[in-house]
N, C-alpha and C positions, 0 to 999 in steps of 0.2 A: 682434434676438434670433436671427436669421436666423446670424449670424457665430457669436454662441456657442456654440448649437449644432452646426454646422459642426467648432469646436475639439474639441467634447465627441465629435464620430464619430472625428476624425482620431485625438486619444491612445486612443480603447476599441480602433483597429487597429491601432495600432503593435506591434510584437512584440520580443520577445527571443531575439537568436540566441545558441547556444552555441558557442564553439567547442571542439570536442574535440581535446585533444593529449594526447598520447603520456607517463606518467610512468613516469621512466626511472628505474629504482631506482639507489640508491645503494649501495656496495658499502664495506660496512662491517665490521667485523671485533669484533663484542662483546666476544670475550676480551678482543683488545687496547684499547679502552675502558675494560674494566670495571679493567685492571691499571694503566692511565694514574691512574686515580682511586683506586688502592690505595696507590701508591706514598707522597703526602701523609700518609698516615695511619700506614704500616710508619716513616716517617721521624720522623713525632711520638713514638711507640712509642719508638723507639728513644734521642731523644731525652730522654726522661722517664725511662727507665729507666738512662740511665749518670749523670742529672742528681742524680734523687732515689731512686731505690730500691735502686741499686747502694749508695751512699754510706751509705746508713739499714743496710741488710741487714750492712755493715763494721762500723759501728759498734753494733749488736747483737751480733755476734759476738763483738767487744776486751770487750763489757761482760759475757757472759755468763763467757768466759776468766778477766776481773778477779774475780765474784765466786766461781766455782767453784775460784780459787788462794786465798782469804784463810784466812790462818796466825792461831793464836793469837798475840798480843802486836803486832799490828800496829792504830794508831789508822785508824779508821774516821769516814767522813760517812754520815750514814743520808739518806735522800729527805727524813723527815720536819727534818733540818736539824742533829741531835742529833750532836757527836763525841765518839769513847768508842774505850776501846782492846778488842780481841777478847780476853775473857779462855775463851770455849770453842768449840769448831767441833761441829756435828754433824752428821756424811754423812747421816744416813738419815731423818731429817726436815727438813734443809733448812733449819735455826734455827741461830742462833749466840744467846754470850751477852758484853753487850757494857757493860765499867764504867765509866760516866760520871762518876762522883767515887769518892774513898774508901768502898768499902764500897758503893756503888749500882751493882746490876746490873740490866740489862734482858735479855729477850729478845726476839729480832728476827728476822724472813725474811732469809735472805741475798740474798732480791730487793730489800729495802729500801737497800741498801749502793749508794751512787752514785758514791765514791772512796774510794781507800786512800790516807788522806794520808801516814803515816810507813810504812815496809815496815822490816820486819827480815830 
């Protein structure tokens, strides 16, 4: 028992030294980080908007031209699928009236209007 003991005094003295050094900062520039990790993102940006929003924003534009031009007597597709010819236009509410057969007229938004299939 005599040894075991002996072991049990020897580790309760062993110690732990530290050694102290020197941290030497590092010499970094935030800005330039924080813009290294901007770039990624101004490049998606930029991406996405000649890809899909330019392209949508054109093609809103040709549609809104199409139906702010539509002339009496020109045959019409409405959204809901319906073709008819423009037999009246009205500026100031935004309605046309449109004759799907002999003698049957509708009235419709002229937001409803998706192409002008015959133009006069």
């Amino acid at each position: 028992m005599s040894a075991n003991t002996q072991d049990n005094q020897t580790n309760n003295n062993d110690t732990i030294e530290i050694q102290e050094t020197e941290v030497v900062p590092v010499e970094t520039n935030f800005l330039q980080s924080g813009l290294t990790s901007l770039i990624p993102m101004v490049l998606i940006f930029a991406v996405f908007y000649f890809l899909l929003l330019r392209p949508q924003e054109k093609r809103r534009k040709e549609r809104e031209k199409l139906v702010s031009e539509v002339k009496k007597g020109e045959e019409v597709l409405t959204n809901s699928g319906i073709y008819g010819i423009v037999t009246k236009v009205s500026e100031n509410d935004n309605n046309i009236e449109i004759e799907i057969a002999k003698d049957v007229r509708i009235k419709a938004l002229k937001s409803a209007i998706i192409d002008i299939t015959v133009q006069k």
